[in-house]
C-alpha positions as CSV (number, residue, x, y, z in Angstrom):
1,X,11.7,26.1,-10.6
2,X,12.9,23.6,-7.7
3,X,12.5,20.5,-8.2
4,X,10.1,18.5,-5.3
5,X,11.9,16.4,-2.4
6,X,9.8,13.2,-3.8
7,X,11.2,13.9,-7.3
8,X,14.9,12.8,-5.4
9,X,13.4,9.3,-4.1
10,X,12.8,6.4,-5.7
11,X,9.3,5.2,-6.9
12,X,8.4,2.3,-4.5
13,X,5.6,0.1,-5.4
14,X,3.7,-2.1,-3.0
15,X,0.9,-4.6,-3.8
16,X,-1.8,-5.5,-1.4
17,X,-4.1,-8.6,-1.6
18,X,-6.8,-7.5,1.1
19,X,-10.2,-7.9,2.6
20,X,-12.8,-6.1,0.7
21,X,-14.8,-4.5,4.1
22,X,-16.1,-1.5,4.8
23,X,-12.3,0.4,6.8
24,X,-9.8,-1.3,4.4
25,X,-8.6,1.9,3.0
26,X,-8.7,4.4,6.1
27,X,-6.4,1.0,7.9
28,X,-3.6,1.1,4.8
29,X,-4.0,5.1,4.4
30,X,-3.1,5.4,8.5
31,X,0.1,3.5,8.0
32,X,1.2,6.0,5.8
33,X,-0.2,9.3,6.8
34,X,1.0,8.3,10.7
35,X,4.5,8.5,8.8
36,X,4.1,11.4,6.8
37,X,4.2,9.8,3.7
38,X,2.1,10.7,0.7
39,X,1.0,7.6,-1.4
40,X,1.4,8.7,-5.5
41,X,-1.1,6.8,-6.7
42,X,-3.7,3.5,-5.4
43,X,-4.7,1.3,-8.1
44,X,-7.5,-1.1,-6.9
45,X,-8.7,-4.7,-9.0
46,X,-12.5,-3.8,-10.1
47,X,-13.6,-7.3,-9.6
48,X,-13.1,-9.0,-6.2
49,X,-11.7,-12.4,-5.6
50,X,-12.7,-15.4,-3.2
51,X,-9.4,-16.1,-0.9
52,X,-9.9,-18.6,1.2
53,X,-13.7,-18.1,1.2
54,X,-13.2,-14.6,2.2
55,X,-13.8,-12.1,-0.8
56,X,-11.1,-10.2,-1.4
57,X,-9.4,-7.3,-3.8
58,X,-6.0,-6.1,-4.8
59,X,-4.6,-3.0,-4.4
60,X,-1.2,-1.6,-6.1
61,X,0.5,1.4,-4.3
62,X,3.1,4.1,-5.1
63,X,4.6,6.1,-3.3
64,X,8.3,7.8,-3.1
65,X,10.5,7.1,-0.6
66,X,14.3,5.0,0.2
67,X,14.3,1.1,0.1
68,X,14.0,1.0,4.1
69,X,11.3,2.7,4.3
70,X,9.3,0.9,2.0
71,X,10.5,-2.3,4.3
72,X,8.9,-0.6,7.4
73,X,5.5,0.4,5.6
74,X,5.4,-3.4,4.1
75,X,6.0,-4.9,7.9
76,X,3.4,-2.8,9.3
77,X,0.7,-3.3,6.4
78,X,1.3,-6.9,6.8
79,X,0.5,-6.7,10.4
80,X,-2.8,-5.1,9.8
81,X,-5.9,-8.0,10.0
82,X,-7.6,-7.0,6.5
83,X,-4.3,-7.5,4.6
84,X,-4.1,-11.1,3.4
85,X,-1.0,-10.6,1.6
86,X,2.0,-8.1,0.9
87,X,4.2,-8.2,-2.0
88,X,6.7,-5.8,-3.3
89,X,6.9,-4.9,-6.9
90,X,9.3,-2.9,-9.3
């Protein structure tokens, strides 16, 4: 059997402190769909946080792909208004 493209590229892990509203998700899922890249796995906090006064969750992502393209998905999901914070990870 062949092995899949993704099982060539690196694991990349992002993690996302962001505003816990209604279009969150669909925002973050955009930046990578538009790009054609599937996300492995979302891991989301149960219990929201207050940032700032605004509540507030955290959401781990993996996906495969090459250093630089994890650079361009973290620039644009920091742009995004519901994204508080962007930090890389592993």
């Amino acid at each position: 059997m062949d092995r899949l493209e993704s099982d060539a590229l690196p694991e990349q892990i992002i993690t996302l402190t962001v505003r816990d509203e209604p279009g969150t998700l669909f925002l973050i899922s955009s930046i990578f769909s538009n790009r054609g890249i599937s996300m492995r796995s979302i891991q989301l906090r149960e219990e929201p946080v207050l940032c700032n006064g605004i509540l507030c969750t955290q959401l781990v992502i993996r996906f495969f792909g090459e250093e630089g393209r994890k650079k361009v998905i973290q620039r644009l999901l920091s742009r995004l208004d519901c994204v508080l914070e962007s930090r890389e990870s592993g």
